[in-house]
C-alpha positions, 0 to 999 in steps of 0.5 A: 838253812842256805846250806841245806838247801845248796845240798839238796840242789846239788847233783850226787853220784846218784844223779851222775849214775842217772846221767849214765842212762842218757841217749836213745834206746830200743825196747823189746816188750813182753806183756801179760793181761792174763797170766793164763795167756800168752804173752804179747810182745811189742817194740818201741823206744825210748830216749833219755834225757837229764834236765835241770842241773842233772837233777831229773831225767826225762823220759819219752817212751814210743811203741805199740802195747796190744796193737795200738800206738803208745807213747809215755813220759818219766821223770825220775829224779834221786831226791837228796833229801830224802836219800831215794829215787822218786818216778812219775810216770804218764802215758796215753792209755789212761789218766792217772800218774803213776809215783813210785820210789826206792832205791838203787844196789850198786852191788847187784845194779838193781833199782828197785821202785815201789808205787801205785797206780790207779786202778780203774775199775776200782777208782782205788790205788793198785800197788806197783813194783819195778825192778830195772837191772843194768846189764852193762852200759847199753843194757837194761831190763826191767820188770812190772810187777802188780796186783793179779785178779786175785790181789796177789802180786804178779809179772805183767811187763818186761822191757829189754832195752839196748842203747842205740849205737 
């Protein structure tokens, strides 16, 4: 059992990867409300931080989103157990917490998250799916998929990120 444990307390390549997206960065957000609108674009920034043993990073999201300011929190972390990525996301522009997980390709350098959100004019779970790809060390990309008006999965949110220098 004491050896279970120690392994699941143990940091990975997947926490060594995590680590690797530390620091402070730069957002350019492209948005859709209405896929039959234009899409509206803000900035913010975002910094990283690994926390406990380098088993969870922190994340702290600062901007704009449709003209008003905006601030969000992560906490991704690679559960060792259970051999995937698990996100927890929060922000000021509603009360739920978001909890998504997947896995990441190193042959494609694709972390891939499924989830749920609340909806709120439901007060049922929404599904959620994002895809962050790693350009290079100081390059990310992320896309938002989740359920359009007519329940069908759809584009609402991309994100470039580049790592302050």
């Amino acid at each position: 059992m004491m050896k279970a444990w120690i392994a699941f307390a143990t940091p990975g390549e997947m926490h060594k990867l995590m680590s690797s997206w530390d620091g402070n960065w730069t957002t350019d957000i492209t948005s859709w409300m209405d896929p039959t609108s234009p899409p509206q674009k803000s900035t913010g920034t975002v910094e990283n931080k690994t926390v406990l043993n380098g088993l969870y990073q922190m994340g702290h999201y600062t901007g704009t989103m449709m003209g008003a300011p905006f601030e969000g929190y992560s906490t991704l972390a690679y559960d060792n157990a259970k051999k995937m990525f698990v996100n927890t996301w929060i922000d000021n522009m509603g009360s739920g917490v978001v909890v998504m997980t997947g896995q990441y390709n190193p042959q494609t350098k694709t972390l891939e998250l499924k989830g749920t959100q609340s909806d709120p004019m439901t007060g049922k779970d929404s599904a959620l799916r994002e895809v962050i790809k790693i350009m290079d060390d100081n390059t990310q990309f992320m896309t938002m998929y989740g359920a359009g008006m007519d329940g069908k999965e759809t584009k609402f949110m991309e994100m470039n990120m580049k790592r302050k220098k």
